[in-house]
gemmi code that builds the backbone of each chain (N, CA, C; Angstrom):
import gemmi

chains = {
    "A": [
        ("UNK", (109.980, 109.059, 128.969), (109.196, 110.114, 128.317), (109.096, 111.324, 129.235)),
        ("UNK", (109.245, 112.575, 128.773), (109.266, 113.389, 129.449), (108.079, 114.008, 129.514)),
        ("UNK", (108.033, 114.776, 130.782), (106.282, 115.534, 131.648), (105.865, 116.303, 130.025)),
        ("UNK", (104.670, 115.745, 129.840), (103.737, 116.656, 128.837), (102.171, 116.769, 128.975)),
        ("UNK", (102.494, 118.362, 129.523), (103.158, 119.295, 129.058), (103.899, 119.761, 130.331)),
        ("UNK", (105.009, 120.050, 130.158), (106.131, 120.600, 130.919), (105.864, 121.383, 131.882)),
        ("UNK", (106.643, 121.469, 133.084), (106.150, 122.298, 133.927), (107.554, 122.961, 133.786)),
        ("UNK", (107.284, 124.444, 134.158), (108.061, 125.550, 133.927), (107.744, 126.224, 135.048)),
        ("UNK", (108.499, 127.543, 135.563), (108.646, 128.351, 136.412), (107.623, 129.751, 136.535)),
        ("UNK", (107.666, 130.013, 137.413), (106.862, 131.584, 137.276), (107.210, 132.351, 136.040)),
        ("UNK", (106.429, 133.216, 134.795), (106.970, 133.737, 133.733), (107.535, 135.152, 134.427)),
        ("UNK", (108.553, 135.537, 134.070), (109.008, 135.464, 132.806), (110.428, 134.153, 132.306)),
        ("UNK", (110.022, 133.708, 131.195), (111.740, 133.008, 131.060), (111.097, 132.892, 129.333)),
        ("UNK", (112.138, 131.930, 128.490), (112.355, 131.916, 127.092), (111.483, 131.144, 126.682)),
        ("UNK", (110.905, 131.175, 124.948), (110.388, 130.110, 124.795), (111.292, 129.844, 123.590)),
        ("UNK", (111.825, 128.904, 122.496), (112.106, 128.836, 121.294), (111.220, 127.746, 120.400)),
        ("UNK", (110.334, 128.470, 119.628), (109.699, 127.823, 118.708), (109.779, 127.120, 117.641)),
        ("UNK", (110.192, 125.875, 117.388), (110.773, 125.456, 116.672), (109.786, 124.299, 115.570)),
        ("UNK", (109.188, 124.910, 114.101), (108.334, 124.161, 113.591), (109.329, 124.016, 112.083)),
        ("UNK", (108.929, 122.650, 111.763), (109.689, 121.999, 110.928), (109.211, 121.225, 109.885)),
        ("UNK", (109.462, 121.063, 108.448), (108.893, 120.309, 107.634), (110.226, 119.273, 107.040)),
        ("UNK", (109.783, 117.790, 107.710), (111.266, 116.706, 107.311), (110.934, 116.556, 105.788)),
        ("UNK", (112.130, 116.249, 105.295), (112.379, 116.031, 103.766), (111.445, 114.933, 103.378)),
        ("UNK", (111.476, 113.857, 104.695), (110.512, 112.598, 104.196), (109.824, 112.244, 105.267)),
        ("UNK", (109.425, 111.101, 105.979), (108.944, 110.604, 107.163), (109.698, 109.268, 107.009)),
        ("UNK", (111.074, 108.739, 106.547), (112.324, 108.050, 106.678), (112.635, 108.375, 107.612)),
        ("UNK", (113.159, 107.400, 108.379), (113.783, 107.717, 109.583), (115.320, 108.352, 109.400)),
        ("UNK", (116.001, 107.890, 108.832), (117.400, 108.464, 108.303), (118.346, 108.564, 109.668)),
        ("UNK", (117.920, 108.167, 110.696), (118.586, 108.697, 112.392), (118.111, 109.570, 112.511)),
        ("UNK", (117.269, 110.228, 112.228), (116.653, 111.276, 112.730), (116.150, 110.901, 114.341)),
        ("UNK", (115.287, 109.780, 114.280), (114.655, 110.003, 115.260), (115.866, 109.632, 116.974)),
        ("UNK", (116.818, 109.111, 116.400), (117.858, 108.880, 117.743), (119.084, 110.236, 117.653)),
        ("UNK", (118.968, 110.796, 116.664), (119.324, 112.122, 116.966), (118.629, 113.119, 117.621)),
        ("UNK", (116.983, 113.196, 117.365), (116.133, 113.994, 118.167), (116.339, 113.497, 119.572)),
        ("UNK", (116.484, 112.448, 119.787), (116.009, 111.420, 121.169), (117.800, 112.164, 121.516)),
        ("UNK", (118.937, 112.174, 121.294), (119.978, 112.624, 121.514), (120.170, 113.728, 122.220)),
        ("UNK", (119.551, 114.978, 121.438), (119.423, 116.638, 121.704), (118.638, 117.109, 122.538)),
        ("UNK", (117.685, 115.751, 123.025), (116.553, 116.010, 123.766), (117.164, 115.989, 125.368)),
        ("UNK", (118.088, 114.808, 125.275), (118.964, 114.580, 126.164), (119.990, 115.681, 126.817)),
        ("UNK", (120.328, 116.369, 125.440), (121.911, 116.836, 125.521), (121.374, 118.488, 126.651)),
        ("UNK", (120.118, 119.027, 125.410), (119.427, 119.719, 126.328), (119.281, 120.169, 127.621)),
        ("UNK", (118.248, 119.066, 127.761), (118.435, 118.571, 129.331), (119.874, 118.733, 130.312)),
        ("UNK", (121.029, 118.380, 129.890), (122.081, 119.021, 131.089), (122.006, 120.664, 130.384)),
        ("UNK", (121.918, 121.082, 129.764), (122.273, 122.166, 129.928), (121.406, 123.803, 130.818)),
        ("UNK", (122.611, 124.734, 131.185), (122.292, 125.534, 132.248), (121.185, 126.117, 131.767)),
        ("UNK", (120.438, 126.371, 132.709), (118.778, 127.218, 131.821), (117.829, 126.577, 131.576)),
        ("UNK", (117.919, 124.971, 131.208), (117.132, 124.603, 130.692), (115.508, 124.569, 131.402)),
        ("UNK", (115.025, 124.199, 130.733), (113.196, 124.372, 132.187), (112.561, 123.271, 131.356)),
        ("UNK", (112.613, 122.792, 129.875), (112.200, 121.657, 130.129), (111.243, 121.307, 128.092)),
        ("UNK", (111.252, 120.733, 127.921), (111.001, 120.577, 126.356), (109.286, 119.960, 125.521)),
        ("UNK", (108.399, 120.423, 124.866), (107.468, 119.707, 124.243), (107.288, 119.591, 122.460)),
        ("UNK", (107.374, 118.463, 122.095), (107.026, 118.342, 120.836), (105.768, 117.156, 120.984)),
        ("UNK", (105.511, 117.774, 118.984), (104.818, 116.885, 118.461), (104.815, 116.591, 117.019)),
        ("UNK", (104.429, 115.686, 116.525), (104.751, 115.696, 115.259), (103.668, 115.270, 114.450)),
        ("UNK", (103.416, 115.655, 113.598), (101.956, 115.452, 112.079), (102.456, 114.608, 111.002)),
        ("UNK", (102.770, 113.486, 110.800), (103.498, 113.537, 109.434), (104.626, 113.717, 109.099)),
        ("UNK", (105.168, 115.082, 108.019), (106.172, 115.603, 108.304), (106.510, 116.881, 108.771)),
        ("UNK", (105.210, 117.410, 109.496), (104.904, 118.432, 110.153), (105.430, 118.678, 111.914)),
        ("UNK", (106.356, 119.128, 112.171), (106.581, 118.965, 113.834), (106.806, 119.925, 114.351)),
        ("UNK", (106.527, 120.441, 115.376), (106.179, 121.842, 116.544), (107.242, 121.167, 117.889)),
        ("UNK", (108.399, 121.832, 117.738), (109.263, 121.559, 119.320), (109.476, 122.939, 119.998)),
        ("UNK", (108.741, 123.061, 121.039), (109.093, 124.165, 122.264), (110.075, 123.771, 123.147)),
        ("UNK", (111.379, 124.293, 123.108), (112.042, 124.538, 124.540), (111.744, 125.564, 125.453)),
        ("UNK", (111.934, 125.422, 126.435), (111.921, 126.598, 127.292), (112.824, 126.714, 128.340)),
        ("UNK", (113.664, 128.130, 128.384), (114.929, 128.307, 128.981), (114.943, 129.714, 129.782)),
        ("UNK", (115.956, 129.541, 130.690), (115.651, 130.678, 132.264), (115.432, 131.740, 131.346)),
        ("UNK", (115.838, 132.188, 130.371), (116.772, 133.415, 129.702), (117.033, 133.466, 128.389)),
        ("UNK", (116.724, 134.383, 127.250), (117.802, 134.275, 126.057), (119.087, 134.032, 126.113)),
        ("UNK", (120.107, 134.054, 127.152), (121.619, 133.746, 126.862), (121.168, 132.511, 126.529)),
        ("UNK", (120.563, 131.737, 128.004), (120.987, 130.176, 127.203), (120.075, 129.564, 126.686)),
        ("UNK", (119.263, 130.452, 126.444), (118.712, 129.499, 124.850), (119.703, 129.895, 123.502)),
        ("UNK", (120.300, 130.497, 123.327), (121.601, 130.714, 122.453), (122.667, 130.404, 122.898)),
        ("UNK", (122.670, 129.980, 124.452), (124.219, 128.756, 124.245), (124.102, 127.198, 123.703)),
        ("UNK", (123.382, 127.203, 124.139), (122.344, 125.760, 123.588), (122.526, 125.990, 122.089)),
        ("UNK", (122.227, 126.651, 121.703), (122.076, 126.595, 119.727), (123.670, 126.542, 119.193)),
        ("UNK", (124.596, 127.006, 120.367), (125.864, 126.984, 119.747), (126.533, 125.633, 120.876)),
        ("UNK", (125.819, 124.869, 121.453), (126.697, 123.762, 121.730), (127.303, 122.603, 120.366)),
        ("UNK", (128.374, 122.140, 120.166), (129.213, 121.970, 119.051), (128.260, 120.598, 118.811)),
        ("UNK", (127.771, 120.348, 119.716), (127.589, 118.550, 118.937), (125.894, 119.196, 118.953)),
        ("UNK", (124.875, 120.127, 119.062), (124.218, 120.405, 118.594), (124.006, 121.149, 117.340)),
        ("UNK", (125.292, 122.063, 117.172), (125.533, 122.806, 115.681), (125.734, 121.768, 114.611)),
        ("UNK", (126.044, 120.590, 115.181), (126.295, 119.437, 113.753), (125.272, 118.652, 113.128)),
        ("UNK", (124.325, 118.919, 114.540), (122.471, 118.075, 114.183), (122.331, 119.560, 113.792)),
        ("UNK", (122.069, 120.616, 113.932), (121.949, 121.547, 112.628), (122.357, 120.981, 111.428)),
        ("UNK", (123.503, 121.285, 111.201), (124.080, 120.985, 110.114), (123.708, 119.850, 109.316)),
        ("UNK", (123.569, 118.627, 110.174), (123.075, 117.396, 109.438), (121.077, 117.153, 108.826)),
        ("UNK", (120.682, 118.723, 110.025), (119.201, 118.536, 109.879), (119.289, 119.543, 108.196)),
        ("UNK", (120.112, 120.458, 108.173), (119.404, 120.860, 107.035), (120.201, 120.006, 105.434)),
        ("UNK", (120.998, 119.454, 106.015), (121.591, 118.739, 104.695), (120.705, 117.315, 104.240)),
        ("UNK", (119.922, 116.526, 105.851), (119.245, 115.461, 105.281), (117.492, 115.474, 105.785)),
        ("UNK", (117.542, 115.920, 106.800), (116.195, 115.740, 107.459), (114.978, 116.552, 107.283)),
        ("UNK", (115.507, 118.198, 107.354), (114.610, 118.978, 106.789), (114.017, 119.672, 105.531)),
        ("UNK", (113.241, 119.455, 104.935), (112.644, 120.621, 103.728), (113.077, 122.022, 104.425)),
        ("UNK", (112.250, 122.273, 105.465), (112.353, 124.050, 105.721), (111.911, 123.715, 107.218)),
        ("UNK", (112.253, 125.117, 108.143), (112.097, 124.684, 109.320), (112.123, 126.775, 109.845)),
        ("UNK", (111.536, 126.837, 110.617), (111.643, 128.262, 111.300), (112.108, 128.055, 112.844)),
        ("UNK", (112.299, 129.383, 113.273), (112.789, 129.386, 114.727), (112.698, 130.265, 115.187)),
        ("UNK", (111.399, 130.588, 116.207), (110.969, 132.179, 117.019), (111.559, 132.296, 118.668)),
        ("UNK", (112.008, 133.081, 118.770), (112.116, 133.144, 119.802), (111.615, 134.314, 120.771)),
        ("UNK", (110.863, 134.276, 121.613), (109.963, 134.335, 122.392), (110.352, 134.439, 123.890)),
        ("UNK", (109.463, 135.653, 124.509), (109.823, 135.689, 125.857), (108.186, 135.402, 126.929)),
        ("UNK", (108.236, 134.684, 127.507), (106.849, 133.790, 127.788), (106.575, 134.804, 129.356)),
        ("UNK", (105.015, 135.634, 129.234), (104.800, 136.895, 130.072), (103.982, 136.529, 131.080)),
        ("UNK", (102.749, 134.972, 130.584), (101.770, 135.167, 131.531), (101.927, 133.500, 130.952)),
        ("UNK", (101.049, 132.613, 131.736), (100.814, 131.454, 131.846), (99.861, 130.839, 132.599)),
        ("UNK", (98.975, 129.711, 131.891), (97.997, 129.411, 133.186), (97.876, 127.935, 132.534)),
        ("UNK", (97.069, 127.283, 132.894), (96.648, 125.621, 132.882), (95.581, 125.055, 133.349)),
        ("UNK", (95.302, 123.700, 132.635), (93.610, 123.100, 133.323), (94.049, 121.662, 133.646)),
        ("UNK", (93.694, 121.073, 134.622), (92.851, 121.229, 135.768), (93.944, 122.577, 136.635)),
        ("UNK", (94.949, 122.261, 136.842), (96.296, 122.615, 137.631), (97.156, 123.612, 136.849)),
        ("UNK", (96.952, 125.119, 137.629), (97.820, 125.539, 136.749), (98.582, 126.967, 137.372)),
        ("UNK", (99.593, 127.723, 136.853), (100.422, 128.452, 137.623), (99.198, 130.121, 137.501)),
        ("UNK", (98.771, 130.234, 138.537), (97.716, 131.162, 138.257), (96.497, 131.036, 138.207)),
        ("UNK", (95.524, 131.719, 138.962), (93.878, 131.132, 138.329), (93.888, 131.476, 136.819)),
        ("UNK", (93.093, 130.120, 136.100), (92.574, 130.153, 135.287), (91.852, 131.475, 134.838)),
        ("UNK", (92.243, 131.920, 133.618), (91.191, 133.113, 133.383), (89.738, 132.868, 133.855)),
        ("UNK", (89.234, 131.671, 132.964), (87.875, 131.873, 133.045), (86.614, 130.752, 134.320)),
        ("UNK", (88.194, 131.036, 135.302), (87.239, 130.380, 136.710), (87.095, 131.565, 137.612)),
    ],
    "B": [
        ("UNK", (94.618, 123.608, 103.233), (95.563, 122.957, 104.708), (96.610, 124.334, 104.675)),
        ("UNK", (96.622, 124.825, 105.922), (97.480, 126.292, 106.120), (98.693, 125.961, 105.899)),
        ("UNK", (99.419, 126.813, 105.710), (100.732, 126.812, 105.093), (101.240, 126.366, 106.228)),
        ("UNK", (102.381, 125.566, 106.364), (103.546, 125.201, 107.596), (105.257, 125.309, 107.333)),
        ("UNK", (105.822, 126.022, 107.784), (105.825, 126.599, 108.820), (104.596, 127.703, 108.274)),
        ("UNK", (103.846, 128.765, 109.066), (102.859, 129.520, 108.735), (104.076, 130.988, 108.463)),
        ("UNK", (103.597, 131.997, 108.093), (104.781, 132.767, 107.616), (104.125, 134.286, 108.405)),
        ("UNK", (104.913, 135.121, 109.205), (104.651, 135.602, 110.144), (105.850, 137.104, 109.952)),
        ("UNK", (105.165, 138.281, 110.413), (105.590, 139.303, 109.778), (107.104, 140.002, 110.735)),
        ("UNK", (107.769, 140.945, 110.412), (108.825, 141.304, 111.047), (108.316, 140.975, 112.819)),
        ("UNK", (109.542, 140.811, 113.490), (108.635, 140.707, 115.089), (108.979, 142.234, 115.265)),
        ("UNK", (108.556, 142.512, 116.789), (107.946, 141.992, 117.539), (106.151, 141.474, 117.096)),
        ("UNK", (106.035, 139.981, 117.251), (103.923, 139.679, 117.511), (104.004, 138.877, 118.518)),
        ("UNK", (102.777, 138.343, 118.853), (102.603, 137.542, 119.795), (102.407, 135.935, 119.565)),
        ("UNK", (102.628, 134.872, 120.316), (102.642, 133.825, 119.919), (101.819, 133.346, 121.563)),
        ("UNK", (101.105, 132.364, 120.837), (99.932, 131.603, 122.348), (100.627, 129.786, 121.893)),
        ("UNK", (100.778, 129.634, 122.958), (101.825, 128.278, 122.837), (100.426, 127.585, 123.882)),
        ("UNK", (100.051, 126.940, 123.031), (98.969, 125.459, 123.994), (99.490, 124.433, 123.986)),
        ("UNK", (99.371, 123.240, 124.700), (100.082, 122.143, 125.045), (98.907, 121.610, 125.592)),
        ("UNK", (98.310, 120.393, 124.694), (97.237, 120.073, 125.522), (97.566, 118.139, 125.384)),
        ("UNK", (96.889, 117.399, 126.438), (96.686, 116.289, 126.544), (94.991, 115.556, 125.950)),
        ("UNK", (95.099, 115.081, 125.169), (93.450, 114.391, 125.023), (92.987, 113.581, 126.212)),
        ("UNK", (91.926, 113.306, 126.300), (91.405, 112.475, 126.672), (91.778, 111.149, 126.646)),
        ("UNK", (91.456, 110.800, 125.434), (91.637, 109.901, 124.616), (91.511, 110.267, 122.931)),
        ("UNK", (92.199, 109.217, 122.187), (92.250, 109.357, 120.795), (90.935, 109.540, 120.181)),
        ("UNK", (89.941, 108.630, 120.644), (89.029, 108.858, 119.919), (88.286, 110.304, 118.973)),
        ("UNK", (87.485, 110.835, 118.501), (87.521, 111.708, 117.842), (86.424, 112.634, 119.015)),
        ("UNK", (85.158, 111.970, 118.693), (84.221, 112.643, 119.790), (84.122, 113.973, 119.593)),
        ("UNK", (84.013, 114.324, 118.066), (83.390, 115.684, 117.881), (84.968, 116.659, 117.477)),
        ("UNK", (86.055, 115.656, 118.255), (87.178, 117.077, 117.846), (87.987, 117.666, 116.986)),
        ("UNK", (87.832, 116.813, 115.893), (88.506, 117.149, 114.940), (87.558, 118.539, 113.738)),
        ("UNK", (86.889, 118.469, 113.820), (85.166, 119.033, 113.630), (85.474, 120.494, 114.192)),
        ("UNK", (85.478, 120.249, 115.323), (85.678, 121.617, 116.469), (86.612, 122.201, 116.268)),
        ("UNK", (88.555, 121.188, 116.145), (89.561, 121.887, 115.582), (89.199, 122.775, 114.833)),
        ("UNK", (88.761, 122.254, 113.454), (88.959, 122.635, 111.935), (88.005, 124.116, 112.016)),
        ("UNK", (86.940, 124.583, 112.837), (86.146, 125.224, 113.085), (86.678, 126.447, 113.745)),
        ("UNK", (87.372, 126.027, 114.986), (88.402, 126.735, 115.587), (89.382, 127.455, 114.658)),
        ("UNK", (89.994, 126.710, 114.360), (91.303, 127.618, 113.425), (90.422, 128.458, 112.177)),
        ("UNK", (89.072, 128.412, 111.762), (88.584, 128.979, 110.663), (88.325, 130.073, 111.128)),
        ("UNK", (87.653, 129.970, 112.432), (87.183, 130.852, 113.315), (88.351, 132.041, 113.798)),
        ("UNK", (89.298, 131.502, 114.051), (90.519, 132.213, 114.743), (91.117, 132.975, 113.401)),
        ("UNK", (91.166, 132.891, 112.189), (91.447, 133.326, 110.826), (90.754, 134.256, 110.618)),
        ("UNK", (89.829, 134.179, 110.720), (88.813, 135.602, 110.807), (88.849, 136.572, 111.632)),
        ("UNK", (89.575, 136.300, 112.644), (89.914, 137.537, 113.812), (91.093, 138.648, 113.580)),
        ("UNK", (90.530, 139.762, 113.871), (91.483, 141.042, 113.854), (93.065, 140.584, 114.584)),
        ("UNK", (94.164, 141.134, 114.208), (95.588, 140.671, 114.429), (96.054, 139.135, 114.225)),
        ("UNK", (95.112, 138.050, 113.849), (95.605, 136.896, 112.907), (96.775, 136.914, 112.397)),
        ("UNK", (97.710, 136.161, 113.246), (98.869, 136.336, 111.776), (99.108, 134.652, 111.320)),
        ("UNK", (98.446, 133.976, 111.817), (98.593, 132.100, 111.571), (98.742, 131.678, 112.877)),
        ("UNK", (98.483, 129.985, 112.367), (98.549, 128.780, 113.229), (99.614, 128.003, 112.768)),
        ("UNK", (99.945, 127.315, 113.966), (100.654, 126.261, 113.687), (100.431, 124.632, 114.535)),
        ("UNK", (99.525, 123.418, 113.951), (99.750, 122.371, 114.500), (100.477, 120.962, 114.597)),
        ("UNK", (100.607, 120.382, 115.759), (101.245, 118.838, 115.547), (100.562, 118.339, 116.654)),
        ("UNK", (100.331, 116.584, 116.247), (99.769, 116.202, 117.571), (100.665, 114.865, 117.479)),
        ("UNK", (100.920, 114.176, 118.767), (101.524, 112.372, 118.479), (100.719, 112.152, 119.725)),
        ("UNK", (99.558, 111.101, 118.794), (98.920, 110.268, 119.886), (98.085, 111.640, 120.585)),
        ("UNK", (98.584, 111.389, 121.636), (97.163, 112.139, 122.314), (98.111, 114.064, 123.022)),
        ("UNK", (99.200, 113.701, 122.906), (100.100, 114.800, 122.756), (99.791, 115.986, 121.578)),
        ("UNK", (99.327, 116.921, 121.974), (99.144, 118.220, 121.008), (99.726, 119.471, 121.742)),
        ("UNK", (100.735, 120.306, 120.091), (101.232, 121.564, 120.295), (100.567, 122.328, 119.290)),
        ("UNK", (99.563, 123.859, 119.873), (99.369, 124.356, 118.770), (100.071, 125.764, 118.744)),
        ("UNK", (100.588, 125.782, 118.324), (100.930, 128.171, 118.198), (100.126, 128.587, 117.544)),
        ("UNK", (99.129, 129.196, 117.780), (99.059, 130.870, 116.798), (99.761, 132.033, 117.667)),
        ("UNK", (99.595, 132.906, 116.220), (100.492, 134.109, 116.193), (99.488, 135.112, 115.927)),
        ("UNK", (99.527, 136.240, 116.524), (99.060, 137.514, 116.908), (99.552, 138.913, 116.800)),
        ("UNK", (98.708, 139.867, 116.067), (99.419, 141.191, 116.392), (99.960, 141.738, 117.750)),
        ("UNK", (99.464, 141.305, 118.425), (99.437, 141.830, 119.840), (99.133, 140.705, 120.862)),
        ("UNK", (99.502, 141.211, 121.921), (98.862, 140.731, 123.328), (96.830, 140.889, 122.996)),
        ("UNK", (96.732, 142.044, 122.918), (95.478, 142.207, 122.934), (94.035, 141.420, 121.675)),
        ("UNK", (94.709, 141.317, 120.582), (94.250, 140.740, 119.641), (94.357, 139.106, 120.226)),
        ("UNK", (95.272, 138.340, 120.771), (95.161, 137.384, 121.410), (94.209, 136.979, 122.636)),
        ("UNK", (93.779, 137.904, 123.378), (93.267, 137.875, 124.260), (91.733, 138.741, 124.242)),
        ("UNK", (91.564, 139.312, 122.745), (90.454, 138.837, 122.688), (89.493, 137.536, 121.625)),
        ("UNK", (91.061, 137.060, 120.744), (90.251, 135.992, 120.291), (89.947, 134.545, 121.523)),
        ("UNK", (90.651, 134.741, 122.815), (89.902, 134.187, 123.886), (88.675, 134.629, 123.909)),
        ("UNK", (88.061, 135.611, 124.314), (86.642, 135.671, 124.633), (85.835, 135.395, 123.882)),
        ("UNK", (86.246, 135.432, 122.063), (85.121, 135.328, 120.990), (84.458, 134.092, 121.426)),
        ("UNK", (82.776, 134.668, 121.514), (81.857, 133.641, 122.499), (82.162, 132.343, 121.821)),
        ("UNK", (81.710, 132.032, 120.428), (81.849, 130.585, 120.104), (83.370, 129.806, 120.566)),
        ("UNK", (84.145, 130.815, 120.530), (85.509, 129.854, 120.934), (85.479, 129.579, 123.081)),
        ("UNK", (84.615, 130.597, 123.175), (84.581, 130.103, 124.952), (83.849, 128.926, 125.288)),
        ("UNK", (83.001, 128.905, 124.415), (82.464, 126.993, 124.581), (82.842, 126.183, 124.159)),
        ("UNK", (84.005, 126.426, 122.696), (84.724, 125.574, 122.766), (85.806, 124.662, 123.844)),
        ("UNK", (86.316, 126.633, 124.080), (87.074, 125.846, 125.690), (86.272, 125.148, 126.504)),
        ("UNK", (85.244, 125.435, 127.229), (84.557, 124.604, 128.029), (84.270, 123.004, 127.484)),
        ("UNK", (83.954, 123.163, 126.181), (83.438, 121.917, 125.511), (85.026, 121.186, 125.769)),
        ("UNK", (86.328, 121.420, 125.640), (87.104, 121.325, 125.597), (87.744, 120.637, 127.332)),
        ("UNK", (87.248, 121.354, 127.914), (87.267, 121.088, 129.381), (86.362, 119.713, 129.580)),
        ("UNK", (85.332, 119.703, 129.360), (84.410, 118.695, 129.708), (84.526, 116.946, 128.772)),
        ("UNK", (85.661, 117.796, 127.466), (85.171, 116.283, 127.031), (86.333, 116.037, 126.160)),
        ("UNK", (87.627, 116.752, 125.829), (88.358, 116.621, 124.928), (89.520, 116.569, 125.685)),
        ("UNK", (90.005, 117.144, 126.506), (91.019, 117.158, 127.066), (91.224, 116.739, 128.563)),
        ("UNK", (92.202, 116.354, 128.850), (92.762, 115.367, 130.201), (93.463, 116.848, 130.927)),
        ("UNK", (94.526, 117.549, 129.977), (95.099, 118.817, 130.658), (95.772, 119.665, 129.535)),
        ("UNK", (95.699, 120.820, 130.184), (96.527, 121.907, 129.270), (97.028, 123.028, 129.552)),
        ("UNK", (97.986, 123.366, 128.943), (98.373, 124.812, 129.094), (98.491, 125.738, 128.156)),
        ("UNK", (98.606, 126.950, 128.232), (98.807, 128.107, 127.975), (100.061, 129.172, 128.028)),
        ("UNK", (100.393, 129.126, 127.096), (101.572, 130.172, 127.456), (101.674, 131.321, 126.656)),
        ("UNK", (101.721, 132.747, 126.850), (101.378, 133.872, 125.874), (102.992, 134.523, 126.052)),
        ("UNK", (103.698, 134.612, 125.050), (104.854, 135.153, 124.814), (104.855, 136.542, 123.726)),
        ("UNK", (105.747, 136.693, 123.696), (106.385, 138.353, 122.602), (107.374, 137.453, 122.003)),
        ("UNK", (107.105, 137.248, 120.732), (108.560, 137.554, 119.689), (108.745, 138.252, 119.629)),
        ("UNK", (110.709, 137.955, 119.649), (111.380, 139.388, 119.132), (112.255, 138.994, 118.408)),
        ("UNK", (112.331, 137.353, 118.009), (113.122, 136.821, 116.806), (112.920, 135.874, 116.047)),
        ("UNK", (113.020, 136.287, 114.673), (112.839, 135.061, 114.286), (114.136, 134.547, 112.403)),
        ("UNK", (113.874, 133.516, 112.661), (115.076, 132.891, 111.302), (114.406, 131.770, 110.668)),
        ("UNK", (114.532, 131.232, 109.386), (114.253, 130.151, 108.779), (115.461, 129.932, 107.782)),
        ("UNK", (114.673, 128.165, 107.390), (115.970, 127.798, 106.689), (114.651, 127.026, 106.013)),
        ("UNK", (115.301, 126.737, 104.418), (116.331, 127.868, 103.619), (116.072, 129.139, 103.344)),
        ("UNK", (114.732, 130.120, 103.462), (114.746, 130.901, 102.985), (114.055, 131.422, 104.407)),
        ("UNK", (114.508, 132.877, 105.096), (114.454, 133.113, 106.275), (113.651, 134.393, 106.490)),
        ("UNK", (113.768, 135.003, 107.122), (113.658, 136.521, 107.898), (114.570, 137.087, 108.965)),
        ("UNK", (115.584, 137.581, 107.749), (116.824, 137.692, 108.644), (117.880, 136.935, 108.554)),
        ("UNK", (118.702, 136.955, 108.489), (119.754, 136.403, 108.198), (120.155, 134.921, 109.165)),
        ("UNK", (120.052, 133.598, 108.705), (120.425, 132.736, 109.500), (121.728, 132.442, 110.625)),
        ("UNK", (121.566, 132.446, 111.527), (122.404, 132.836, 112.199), (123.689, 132.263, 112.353)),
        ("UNK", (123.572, 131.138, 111.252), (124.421, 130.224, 111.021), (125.629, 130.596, 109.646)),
        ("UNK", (124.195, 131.102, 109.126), (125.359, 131.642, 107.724), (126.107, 132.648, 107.800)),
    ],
}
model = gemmi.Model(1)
for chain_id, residues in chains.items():
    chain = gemmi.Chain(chain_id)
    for i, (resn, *xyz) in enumerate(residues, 1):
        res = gemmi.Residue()
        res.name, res.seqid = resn, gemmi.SeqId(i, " ")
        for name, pos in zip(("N", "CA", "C"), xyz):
            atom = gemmi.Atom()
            atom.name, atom.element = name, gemmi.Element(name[0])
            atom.pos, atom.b_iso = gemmi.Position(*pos), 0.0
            res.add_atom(atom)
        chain.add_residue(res)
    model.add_chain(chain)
structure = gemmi.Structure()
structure.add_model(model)
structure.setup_entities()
């Protein structure tokens, strides 16, 4: 299981917001395809490190990457364009994707920066 | 129950990415406080939506913002600063914060902007 919530670098770097509504709460491989990309991710250049969660059929996945290049090489790695492809043909109803450049950051107990309100 | 994905206007807005750990599952007032919170945060100037998921004791929430500034002052709105504290003292193990700028965004099937796929 990976650190949650993620530790990341001094800002500035990427965020990609990724919230999703699955067609069902069937597993269909979904969930060893997520467990797959989560992986595939992970080697790739840029990466800083990943959090989801999921409601139901409600789910919120943040990556976060050095840079916009490679959070858009990542979206075009070939065996990730096909879990695209397969997410919107079986897994998803509808799904969005923001992408985001992350300016300031802080955390409780431990965090990169004093806390605003200590 | 707010719309999901929540639907969010041309970018550039702002997005507040939390990542928090519970305590524990138990409820202890927080689900109460959530639901209060996000009613609360709906009523604030530059509102543009929320978005949640939790697994287990793992929670991601986004809201979205006109601005940096509209974000940072629905931090100070007093009832939500005791939430944080209340939040500190009895709901959460750890968390973070991350305040970003969109400057993109896509959905599927029906988008903002052309999918980058099609």
């Amino acid at each position: 299981m990976a650190a949650f919530p993620t530790t990341t670098p001094e800002p500035p770097y990427t965020a990609v917001v990724f919230t999703s509504v699955r067609t069902d709460e069937d597993d269909e491989g979904y969930a060893a395809a997520a467990a797959r990309m989560d992986e595939l991710a992970a080697q790739q250049d840029g990466y800083l490190g990943i959090e989801s969660a999921r409601s139901g059929r409600e789910g919120l996945t943040v990556s976060y990457w050095r840079d916009e290049g490679s959070a858009r090489a990542w979206k075009q790695v070939v065996e990730h364009l096909a879990a695209q492809g397969e997410g919107r043909r079986r897994w998803y109803a509808a799904y969005r994707v923001r992408v985001a450049t992350v300016h300031r950051e802080y955390g409780w107990p431990a965090g990169r920066g004093p806390h605003p309100d200590l």
